[in-house]
Each structure stands twice: as structure tokens, then as C-alpha cells.
C-alpha positions as CSV (number, residue, x, y, z in Angstrom):
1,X,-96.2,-52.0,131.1
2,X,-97.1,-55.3,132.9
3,X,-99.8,-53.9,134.5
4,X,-101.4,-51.6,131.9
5,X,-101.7,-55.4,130.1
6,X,-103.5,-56.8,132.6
7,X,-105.6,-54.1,133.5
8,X,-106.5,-53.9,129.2
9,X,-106.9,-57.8,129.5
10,X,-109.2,-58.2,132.3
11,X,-111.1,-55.1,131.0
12,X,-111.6,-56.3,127.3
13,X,-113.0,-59.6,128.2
14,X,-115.6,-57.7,131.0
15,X,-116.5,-55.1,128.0
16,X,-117.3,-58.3,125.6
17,X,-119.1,-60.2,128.1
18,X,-121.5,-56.2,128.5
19,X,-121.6,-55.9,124.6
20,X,-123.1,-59.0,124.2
21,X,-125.9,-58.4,127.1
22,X,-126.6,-55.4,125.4
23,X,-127.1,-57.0,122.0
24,X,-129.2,-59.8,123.4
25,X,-131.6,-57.1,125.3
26,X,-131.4,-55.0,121.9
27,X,-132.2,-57.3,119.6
28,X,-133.2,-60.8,120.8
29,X,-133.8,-63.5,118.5
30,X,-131.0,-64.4,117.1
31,X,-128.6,-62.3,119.4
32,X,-128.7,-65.2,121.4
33,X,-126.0,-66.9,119.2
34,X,-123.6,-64.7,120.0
35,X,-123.2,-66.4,123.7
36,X,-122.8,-69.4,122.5
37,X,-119.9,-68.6,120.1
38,X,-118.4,-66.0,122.5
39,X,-115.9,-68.8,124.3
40,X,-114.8,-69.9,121.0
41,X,-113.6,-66.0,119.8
42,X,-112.6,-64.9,122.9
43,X,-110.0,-67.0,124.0
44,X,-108.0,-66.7,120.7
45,X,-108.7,-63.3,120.4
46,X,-107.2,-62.8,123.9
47,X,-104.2,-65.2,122.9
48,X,-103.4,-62.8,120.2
49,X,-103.2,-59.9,122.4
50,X,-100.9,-61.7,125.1
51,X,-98.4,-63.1,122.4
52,X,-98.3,-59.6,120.5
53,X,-98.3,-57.7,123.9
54,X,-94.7,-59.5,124.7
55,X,-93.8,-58.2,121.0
56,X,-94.7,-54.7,121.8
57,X,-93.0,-54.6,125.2
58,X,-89.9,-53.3,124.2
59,X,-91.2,-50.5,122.8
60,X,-93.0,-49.3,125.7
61,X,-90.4,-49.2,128.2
């Protein structure tokens, strides 16, 4: 279980920073916000998972 979180951690936080090259190349203009506000969803977004991750472990044994 330990390692399935930090292999779905590390992989969620490489698939945002790819989603948000693909909207900037897609779309421009104002797609270029989304950088800019990406530090400031991300890391609570990622604190969410880890707290409800050690919620969850116990069903996952």
C-alpha cells in the first residue's frame, strides 16, 4: 500500500505539470494563468490525498 501511494503521488503531480503544457500549447493566451496558480492548487490538493491516504490504509491491507 505504501508504495502504490507514492507511485500515485509522484505520478499525479507529473500528469498536472503535462496537462498544463498541453493546455498552454492548445490554447495560449490566457492558458498561461494556469502556471501561475498551479503551486497554489497543487500542494493542497496533494495534502488532501496524503491525509485521506492514511485514512484509507486500513482498508487496503
Amino acid at each position: 500500500y505504501g508504495e502504490a501511494v507514492a507511485l500515485s503521488y509522484s505520478v499525479t503531480a507529473k500528469n498536472l505539470a503535462i496537462t498544463i503544457a498541453i493546455a498552454m500549447v492548445t490554447w495560449g493566451g490566457l492558458a498561461v494563468l494556469v502556471p501561475a496558480f498551479d503551486p497554489v492548487t497543487q500542494v493542497p490538493v496533494m495534502l488532501v490525498f496524503l491525509y485521506l491516504s492514511k485514512k484509507l490504509n486500513p482498508f487496503f491491507p
